[in-house]
BAKOLFI-585843 format. One record per residue (C-alpha): residue in three letters; residue number from 1; y, z, x. Coordinates in steps of 0.1 Angstrom, whole numbers. Last residue first. Layout:
BEGIN
+------+-----+-------+-------+-------+
| rest |  nr |     Y |     Z |     X |
+------+-----+-------+-------+-------+
|  Ala | NUM |     Y |     Z |     X |
...
+------+-----+-------+-------+-------+
END
This chain:
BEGIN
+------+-----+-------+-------+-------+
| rest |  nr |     Y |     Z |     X |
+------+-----+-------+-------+-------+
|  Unk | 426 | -1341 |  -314 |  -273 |
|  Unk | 425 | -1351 |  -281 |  -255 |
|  Unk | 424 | -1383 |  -279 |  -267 |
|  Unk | 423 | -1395 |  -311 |  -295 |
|  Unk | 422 | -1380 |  -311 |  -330 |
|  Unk | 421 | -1395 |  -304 |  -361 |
|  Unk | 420 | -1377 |  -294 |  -394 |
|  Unk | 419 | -1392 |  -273 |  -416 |
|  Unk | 418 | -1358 |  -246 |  -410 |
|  Unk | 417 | -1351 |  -211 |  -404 |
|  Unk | 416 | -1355 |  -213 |  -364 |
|  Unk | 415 | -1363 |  -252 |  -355 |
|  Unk | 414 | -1400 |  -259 |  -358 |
|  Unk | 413 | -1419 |  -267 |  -320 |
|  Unk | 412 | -1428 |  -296 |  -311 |
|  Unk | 411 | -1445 |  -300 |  -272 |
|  Unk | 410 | -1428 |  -314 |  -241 |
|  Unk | 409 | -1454 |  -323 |  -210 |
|  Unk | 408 | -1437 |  -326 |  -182 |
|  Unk | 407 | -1414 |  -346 |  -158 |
|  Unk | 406 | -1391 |  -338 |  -125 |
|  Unk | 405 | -1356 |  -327 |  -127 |
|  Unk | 404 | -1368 |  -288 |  -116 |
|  Unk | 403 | -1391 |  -304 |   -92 |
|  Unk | 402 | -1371 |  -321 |   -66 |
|  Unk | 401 | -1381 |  -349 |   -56 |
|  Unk | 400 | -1400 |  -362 |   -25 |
|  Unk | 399 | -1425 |  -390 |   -33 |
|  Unk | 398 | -1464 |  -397 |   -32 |
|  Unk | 397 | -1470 |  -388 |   -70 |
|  Unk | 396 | -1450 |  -354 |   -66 |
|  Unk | 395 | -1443 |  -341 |   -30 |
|  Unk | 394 | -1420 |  -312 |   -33 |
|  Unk | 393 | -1380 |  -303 |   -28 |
|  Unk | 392 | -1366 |  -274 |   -45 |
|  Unk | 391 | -1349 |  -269 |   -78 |
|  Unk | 390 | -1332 |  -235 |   -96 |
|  Unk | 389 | -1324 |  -255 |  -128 |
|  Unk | 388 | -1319 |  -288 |  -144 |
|  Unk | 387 | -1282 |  -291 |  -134 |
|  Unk | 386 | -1285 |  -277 |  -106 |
|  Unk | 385 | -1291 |  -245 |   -84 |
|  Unk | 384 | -1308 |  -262 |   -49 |
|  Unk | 383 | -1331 |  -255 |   -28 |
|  Unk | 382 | -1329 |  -271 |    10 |
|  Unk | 381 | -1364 |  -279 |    29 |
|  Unk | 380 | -1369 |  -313 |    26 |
|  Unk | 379 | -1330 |  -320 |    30 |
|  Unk | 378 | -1330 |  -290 |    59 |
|  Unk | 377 | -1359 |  -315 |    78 |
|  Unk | 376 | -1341 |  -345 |    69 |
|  Unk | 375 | -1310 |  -329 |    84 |
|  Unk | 374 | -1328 |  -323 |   115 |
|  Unk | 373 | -1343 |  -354 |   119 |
|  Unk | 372 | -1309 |  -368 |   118 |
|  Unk | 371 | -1294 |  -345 |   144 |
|  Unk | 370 | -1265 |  -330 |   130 |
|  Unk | 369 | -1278 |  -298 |   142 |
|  Unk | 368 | -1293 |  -267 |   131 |
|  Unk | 367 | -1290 |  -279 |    93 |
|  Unk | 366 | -1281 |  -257 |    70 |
|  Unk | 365 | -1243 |  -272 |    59 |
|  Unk | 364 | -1258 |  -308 |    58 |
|  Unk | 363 | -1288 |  -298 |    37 |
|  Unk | 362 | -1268 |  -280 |    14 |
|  Unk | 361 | -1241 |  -307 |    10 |
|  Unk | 360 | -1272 |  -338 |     9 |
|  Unk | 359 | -1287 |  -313 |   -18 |
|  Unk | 358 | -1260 |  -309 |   -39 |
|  Unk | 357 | -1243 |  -341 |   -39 |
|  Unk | 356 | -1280 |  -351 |   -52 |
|  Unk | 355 | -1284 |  -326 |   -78 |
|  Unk | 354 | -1248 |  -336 |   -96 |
|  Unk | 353 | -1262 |  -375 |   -96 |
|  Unk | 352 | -1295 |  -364 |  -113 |
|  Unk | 351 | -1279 |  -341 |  -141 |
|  Unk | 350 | -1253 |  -371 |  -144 |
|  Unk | 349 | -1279 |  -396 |  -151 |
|  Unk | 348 | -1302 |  -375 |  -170 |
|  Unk | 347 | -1272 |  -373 |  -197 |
|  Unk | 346 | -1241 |  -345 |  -199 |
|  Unk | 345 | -1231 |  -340 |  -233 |
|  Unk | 344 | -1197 |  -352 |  -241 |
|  Unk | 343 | -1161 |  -333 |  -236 |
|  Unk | 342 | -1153 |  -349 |  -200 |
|  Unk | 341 | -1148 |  -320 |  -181 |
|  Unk | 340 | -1150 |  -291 |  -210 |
|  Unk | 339 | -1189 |  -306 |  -216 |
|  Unk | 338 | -1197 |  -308 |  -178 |
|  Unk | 337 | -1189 |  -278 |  -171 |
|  Unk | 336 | -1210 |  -262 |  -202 |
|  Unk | 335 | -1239 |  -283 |  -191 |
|  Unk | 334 | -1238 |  -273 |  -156 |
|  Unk | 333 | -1237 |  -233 |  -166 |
|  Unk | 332 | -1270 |  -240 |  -178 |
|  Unk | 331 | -1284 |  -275 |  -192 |
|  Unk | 330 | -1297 |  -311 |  -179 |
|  Unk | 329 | -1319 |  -319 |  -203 |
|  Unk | 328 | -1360 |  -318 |  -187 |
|  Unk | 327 | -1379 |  -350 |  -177 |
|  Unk | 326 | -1397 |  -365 |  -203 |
|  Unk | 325 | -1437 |  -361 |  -218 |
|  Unk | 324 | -1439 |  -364 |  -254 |
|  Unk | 323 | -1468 |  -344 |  -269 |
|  Unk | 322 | -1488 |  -354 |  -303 |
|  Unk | 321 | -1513 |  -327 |  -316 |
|  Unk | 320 | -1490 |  -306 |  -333 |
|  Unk | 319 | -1471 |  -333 |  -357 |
|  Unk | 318 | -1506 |  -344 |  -374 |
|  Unk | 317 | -1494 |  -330 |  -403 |
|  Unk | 316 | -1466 |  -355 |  -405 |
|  Unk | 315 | -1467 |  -379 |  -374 |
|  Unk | 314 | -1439 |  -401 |  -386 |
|  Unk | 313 | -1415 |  -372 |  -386 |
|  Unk | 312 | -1424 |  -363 |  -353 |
|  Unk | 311 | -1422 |  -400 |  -335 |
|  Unk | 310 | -1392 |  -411 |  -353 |
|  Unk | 309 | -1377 |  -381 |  -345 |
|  Unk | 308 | -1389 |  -383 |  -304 |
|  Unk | 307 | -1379 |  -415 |  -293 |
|  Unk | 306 | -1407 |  -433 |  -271 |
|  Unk | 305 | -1400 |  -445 |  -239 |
|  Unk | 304 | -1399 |  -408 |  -231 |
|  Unk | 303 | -1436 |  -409 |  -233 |
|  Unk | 302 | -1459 |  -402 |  -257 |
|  Unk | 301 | -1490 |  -381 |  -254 |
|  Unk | 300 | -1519 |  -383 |  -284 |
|  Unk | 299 | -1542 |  -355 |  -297 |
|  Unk | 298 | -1573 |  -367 |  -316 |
|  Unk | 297 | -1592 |  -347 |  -343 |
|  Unk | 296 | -1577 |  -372 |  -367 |
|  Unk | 295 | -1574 |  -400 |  -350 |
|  Unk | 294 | -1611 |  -417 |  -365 |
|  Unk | 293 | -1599 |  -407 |  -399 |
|  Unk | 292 | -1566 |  -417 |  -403 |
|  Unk | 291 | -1537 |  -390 |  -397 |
|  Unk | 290 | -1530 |  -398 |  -359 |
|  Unk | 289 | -1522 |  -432 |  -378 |
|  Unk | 288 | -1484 |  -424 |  -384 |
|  Unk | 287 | -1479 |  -413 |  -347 |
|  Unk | 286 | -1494 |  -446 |  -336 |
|  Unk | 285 | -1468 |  -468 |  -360 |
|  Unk | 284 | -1442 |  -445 |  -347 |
|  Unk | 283 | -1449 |  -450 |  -310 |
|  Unk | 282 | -1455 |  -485 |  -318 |
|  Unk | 281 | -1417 |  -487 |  -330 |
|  Unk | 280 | -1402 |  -465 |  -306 |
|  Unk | 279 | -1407 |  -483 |  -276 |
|  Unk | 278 | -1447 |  -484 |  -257 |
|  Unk | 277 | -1466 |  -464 |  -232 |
|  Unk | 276 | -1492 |  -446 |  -252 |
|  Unk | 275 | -1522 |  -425 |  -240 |
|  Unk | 274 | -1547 |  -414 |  -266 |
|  Unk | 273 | -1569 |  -387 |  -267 |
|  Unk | 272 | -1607 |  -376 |  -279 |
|  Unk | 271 | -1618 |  -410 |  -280 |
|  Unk | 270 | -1651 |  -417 |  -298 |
|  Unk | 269 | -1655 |  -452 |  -285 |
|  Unk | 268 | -1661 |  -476 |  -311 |
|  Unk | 267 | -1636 |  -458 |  -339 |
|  Unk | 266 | -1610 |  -448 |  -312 |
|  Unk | 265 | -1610 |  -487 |  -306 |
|  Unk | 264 | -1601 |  -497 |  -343 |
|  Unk | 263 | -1579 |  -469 |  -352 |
|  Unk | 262 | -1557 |  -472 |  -317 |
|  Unk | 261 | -1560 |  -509 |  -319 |
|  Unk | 260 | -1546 |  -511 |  -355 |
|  Unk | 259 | -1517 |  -491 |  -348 |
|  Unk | 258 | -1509 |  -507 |  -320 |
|  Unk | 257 | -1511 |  -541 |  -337 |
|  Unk | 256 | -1489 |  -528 |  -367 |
|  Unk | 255 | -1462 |  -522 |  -338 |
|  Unk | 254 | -1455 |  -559 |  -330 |
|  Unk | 253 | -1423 |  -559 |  -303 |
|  Unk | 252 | -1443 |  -540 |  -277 |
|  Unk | 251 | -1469 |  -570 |  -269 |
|  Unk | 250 | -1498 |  -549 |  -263 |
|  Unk | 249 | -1517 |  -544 |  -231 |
|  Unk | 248 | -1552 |  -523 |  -241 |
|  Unk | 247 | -1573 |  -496 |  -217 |
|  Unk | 246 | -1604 |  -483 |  -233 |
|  Unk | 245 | -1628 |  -455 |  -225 |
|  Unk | 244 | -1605 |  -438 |  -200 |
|  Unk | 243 | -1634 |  -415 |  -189 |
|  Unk | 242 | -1629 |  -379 |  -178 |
|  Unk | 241 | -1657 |  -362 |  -160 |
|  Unk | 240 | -1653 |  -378 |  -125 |
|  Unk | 239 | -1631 |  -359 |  -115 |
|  Unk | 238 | -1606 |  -379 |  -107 |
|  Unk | 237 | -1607 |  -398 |  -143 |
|  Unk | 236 | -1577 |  -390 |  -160 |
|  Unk | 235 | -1558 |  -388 |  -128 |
|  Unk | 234 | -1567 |  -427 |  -115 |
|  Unk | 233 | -1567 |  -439 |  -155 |
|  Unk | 232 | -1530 |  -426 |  -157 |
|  Unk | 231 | -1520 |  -442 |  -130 |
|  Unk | 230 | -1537 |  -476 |  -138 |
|  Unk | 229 | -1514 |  -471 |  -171 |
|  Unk | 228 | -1487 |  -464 |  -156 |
|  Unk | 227 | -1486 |  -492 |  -132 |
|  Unk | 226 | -1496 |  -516 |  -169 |
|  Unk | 225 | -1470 |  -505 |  -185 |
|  Unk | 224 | -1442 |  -512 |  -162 |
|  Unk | 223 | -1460 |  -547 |  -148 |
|  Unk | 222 | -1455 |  -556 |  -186 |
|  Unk | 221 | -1479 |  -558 |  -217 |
|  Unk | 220 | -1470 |  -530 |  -229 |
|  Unk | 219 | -1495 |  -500 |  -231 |
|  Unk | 218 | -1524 |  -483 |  -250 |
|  Unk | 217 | -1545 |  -467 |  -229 |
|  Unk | 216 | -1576 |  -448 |  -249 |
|  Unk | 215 | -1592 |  -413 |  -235 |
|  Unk | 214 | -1624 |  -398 |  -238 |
|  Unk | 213 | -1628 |  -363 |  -217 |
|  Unk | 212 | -1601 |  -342 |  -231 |
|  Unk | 211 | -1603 |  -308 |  -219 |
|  Unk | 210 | -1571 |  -294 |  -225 |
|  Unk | 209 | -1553 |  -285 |  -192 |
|  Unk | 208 | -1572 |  -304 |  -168 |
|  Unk | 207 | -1580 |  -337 |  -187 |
|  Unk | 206 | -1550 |  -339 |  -212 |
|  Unk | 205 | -1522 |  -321 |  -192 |
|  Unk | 204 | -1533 |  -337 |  -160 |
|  Unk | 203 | -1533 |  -372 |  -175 |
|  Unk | 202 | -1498 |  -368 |  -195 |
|  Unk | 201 | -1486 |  -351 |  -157 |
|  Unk | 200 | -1501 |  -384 |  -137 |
|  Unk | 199 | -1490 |  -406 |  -167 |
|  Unk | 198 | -1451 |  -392 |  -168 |
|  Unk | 197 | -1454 |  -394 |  -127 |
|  Unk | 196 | -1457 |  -434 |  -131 |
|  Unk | 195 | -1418 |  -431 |  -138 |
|  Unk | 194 | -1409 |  -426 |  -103 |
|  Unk | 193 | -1393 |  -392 |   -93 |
|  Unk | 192 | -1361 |  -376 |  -103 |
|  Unk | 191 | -1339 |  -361 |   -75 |
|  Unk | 190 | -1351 |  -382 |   -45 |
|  Unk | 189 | -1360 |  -383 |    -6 |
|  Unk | 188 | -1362 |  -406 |    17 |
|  Unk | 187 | -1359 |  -396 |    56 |
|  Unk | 186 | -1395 |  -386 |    60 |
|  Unk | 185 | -1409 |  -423 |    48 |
|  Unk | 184 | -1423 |  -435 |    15 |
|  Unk | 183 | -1435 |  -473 |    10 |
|  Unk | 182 | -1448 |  -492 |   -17 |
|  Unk | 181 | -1425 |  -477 |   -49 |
|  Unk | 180 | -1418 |  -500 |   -74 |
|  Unk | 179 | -1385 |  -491 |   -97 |
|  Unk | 178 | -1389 |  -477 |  -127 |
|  Unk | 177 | -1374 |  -447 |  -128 |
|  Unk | 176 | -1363 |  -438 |   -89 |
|  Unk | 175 | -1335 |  -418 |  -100 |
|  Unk | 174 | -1307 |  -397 |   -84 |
|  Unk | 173 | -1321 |  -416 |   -40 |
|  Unk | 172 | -1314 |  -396 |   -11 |
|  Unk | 171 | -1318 |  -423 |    16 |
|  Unk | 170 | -1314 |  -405 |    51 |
|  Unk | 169 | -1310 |  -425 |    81 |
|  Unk | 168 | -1322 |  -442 |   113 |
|  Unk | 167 | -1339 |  -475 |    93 |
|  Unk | 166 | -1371 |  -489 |    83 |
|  Unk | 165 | -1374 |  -467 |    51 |
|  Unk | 164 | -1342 |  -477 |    39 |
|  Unk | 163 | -1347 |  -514 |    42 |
|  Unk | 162 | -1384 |  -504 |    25 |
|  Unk | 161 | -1366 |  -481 |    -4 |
|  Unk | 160 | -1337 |  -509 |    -8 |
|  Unk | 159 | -1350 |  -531 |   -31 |
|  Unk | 158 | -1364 |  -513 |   -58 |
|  Unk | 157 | -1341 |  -492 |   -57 |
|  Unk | 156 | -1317 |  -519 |   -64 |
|  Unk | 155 | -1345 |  -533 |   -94 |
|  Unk | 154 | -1348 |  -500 |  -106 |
|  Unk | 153 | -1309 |  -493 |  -111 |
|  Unk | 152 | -1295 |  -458 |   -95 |
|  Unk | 151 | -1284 |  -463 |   -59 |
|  Unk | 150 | -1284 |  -440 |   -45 |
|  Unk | 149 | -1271 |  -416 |   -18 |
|  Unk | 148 | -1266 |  -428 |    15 |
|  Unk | 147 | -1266 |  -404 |    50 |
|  Unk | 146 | -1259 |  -415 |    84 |
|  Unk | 145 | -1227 |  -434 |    81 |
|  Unk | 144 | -1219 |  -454 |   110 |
|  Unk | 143 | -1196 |  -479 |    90 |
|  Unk | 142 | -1220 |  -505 |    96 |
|  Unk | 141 | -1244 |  -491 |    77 |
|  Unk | 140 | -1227 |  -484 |    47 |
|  Unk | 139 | -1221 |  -521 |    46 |
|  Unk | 138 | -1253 |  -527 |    50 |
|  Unk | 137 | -1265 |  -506 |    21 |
|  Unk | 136 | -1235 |  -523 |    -3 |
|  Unk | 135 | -1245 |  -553 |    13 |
|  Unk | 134 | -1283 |  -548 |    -3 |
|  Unk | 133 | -1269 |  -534 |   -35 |
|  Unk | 132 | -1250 |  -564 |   -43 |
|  Unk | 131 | -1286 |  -587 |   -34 |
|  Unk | 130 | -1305 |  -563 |   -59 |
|  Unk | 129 | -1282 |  -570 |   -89 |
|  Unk | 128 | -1258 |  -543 |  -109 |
|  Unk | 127 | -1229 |  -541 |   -91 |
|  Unk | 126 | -1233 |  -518 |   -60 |
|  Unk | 125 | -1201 |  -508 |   -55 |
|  Unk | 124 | -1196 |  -486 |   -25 |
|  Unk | 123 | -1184 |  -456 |   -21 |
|  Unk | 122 | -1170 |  -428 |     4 |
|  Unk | 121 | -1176 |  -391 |     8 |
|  Unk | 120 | -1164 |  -376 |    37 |
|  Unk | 119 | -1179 |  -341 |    43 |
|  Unk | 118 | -1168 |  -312 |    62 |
|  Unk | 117 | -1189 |  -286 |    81 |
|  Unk | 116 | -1184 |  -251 |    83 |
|  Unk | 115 | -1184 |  -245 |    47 |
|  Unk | 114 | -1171 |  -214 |    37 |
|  Unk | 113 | -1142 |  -224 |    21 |
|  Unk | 112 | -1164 |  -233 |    -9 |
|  Unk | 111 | -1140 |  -255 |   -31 |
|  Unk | 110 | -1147 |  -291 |   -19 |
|  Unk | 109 | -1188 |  -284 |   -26 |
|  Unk | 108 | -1178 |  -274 |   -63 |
|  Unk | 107 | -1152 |  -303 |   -60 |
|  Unk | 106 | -1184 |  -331 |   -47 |
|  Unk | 105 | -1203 |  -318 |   -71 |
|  Unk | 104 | -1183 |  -324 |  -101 |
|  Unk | 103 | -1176 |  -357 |   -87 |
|  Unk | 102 | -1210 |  -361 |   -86 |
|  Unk | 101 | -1218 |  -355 |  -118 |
|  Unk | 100 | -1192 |  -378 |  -134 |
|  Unk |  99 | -1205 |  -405 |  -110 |
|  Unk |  98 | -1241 |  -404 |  -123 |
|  Unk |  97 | -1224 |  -411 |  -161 |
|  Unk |  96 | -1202 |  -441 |  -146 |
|  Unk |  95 | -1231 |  -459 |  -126 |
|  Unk |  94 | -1248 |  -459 |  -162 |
|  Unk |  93 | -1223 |  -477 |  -174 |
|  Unk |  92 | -1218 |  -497 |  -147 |
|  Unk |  91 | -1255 |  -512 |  -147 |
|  Unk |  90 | -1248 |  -547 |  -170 |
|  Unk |  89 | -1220 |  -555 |  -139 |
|  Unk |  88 | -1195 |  -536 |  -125 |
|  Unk |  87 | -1188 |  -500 |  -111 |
|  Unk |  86 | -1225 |  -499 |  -100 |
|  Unk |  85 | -1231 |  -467 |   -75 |
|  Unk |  84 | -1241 |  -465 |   -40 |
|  Unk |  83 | -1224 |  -433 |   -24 |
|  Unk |  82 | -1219 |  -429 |    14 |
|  Unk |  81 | -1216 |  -397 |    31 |
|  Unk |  80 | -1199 |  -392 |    65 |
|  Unk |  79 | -1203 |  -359 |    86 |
|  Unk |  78 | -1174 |  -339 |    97 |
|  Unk |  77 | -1178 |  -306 |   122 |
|  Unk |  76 | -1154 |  -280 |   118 |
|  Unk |  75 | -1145 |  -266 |   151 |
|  Unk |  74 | -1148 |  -230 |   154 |
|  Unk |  73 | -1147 |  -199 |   128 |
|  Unk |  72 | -1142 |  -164 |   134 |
|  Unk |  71 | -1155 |  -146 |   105 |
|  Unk |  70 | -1132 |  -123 |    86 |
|  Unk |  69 | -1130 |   -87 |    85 |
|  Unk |  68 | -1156 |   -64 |    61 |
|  Unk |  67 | -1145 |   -47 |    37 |
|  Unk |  66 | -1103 |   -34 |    30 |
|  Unk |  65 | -1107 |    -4 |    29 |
|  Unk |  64 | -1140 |     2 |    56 |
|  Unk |  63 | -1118 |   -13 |    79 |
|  Unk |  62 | -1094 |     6 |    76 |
|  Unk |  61 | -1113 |    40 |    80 |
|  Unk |  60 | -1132 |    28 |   111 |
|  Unk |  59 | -1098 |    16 |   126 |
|  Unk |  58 | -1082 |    57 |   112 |
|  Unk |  57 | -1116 |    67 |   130 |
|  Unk |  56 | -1111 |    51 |   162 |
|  Unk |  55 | -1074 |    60 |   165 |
|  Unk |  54 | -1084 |    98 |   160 |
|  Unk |  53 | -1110 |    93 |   184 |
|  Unk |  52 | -1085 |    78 |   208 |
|  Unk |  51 | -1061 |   106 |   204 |
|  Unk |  50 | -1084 |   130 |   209 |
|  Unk |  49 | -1095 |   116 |   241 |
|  Unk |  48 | -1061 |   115 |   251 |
|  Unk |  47 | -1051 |   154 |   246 |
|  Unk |  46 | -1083 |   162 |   263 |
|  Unk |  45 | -1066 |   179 |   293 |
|  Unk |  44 | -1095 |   195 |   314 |
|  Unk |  43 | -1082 |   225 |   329 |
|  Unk |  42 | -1101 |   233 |   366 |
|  Unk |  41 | -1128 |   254 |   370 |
|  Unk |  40 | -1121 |   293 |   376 |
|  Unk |  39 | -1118 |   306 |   408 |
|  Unk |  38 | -1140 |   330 |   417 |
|  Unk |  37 | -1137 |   369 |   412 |
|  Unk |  36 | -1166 |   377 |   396 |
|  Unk |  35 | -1148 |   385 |   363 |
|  Unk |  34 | -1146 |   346 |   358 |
|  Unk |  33 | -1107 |   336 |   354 |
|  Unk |  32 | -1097 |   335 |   315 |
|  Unk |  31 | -1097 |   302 |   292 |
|  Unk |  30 | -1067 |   300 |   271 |
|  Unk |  29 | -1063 |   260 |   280 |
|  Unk |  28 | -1100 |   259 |   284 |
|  Unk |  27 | -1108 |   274 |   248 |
|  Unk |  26 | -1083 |   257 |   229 |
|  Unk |  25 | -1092 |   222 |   241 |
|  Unk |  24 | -1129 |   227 |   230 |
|  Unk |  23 | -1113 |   238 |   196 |
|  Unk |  22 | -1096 |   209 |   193 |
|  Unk |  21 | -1125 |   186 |   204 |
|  Unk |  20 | -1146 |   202 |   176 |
|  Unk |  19 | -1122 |   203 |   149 |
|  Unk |  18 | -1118 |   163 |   155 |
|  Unk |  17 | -1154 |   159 |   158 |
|  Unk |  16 | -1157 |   173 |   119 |
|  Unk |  15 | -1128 |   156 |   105 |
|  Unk |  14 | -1141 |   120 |   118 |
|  Unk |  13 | -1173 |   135 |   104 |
|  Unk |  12 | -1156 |   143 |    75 |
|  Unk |  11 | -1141 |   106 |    67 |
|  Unk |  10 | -1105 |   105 |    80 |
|  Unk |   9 | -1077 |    95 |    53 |
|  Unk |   8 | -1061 |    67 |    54 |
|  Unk |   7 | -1029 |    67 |    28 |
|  Unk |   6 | -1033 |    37 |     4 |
|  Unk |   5 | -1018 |     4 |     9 |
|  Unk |   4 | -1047 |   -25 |    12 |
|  Unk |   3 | -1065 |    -4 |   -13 |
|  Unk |   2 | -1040 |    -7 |   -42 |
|  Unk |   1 | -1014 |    19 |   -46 |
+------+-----+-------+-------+-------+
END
């Protein structure tokens, strides 16, 4: 017999009041008159009392077989969630990875019966320009929908952060990369942050962690190289210790240059570290040079710009004093998902798109009311167990990611049983 058919038995201090009452019951039946001659008190008949208790301990003994009894639950409340994504244009591609995490989201979140809200997701296609993703965002608007997540390009990110910010909603954005962000509000929130957080961390790791005071900027000549290099500088030198001795825009597509300028300005300024936002090719031609004299008590951080094997195997004994800075692999339970889904590796862009179902669901199910400042105030506060991790919500460079899909510094390490070099977790 399973538990839901076994014989109930009473537990013994059911047995024990149950004795009791039948010998109380004995006693007063057979009960003789007082000796003094007065007439003795009337016969109590507790035949129904024991019968209750007996009922009450067989419901005590149910329910402790067969655990605790379902919640009541009242009306389901619905709230409407609209998704940006690119399915056309030069940006679908990357529209299709983010949408392979959410959908594995939204039937993780479809699947717990719990819930006592529900959620209707709907989407609109952003295509791959700033003016598509504009009347994608209206047209979420006029539906009445309260909470938008995306888009995903820089340019349509770009674009909608201020709309967003001037409206009665909540904008969770996957990726902010590198778009420009000028404005951040209470109802915008994000999974990955903006690029210019790989200089704040690569400035932070230098100054504060290792005690580099003389840095170089090397960087393309292009408004992205040149916001993260004034954001390095601002980090590098907030304490008025550090100094970024030299700050050079390169053209990205002539990697002998960088080379040259590292060499050449490390020489006339003594820097201890360099900072390098270039492609793959500079990266490499820099990595090869951290052998040449001036470099060669130098340490150098990359970032994710810059492909990593070129980048180690160029470096060659100098391989422990470069760092890369990226944003973790998405990984865990997630990863393993994701690979029987759709059997590939899960990129940043699913990771990203995965965490953001889960934190508009969370926040939505925890808020007090569906109230938007209330559900900004659960989105701020909800944690969540994603793709990259156990995750919550903090400020980093001005914005409000999550932390577990945010950047850091990535440093070699050799494979088990092998010479070959490959940065953590990649």
């Amino acid at each position: 017999m399973d538990r839901h058919t076994s014989p109930l038995r009473l537990s013994r201090r059911s047995q024990r009041a149950a004795t009791a009452l039948l010998g109380a019951l004995a006693l007063l039946l057979t009960g003789c008159p007082p000796e003094d001659g007065s007439v003795a008190p009337p016969t109590i008949d507790l035949r129904k009392q024991l019968e209750e208790t007996e009922q009450q301990s067989a419901q005590q003994a149910r329910e402790a077989t067969q655990g605790e009894a379902p919640q009541q639950t009242g009306p389901v409340e619905t709230v409407k969630v609209c998704i940006l994504l690119p399915a056309s244009g030069a940006s679908r591609d990357q529209g299709a990875e983010t949408r392979r995490g959410m959908a594995m989201a939204q039937a993780q979140v479809k699947a717990e019966k719990w819930r006592k809200r529900r959620i209707n997701w709907t989407e609109k296609d952003t295509g791959s320009t700033e003016a598509d993703a504009v009347a994608a965002f209206h047209a979420c608007l006029q539906e009445g929908t309260p909470i938008i997540i995306g888009p995903v390009h820089p340019a349509p990110v770009t674009a909608l952060i201020p709309i967003a910010a001037a409206h009665e909603l909540i904008l969770i954005i996957p990726e902010i990369g590198a778009a420009q962000v000028d404005t951040w509000t209470d109802n915008l929130f994000a999974i990955s942050p903006a690029s210019t957080e790989m200089a704040r961390v690569a400035a932070n790791n230098a100054r504060k962690e290792r005690g580099m005071g003389r840095a170089i900027v090397l960087h393309s000549s292009d408004g992205f190289g040149e916001s993260l290099a004034r954001t390095f500088k601002e980090h590098f030198e907030a304490d008025s210790a550090g100094r970024v001795v030299a700050s050079l825009p390169l053209a990205a597509d002539k990697p002998d240059a960088w080379a040259s300028a590292a060499i050449q300005t490390a020489l006339e300024n003594e820097a201890d570290s360099l900072f390098i936002v270039g492609p793959g090719e500079p990266a490499k031609a820099i990595a090869k040079a951290m052998n040449s004299d001036p470099l060669r008590n130098a340490q150098a951080w990359f970032i994710d710009w810059s492909m990593y094997p070129s980048v180690l195997e160029a470096a060659g004994e100098a391989i422990q004093r470069v760092h890369w800075v990226n944003r973790p692999l998405p990984g865990g339970s997630f990863e393993d998902s994701f690979l029987a889904r759709y059997q590939a590796q899960p990129d940043f862009e699913a990771g990203s798109g995965f965490d953001a179902i889960l934190l508009a669901a969370g926040a939505i199910e925890s808020a007090s009311s569906l109230d938007l400042k209330e559900i900004a105030k659960a989105v701020a506060a909800t944690k969540v167990a994603g793709a990259f991790g156990q995750g919550a919500m903090v400020k980093l460079g001005g914005v409000t990611a999550e932390d577990a899909a945010s950047y850091r510094t990535i440093e070699p390490m050799r494979a088990p049983d092998s010479e070959v070099w490959t940065f953590s977790g990649y």
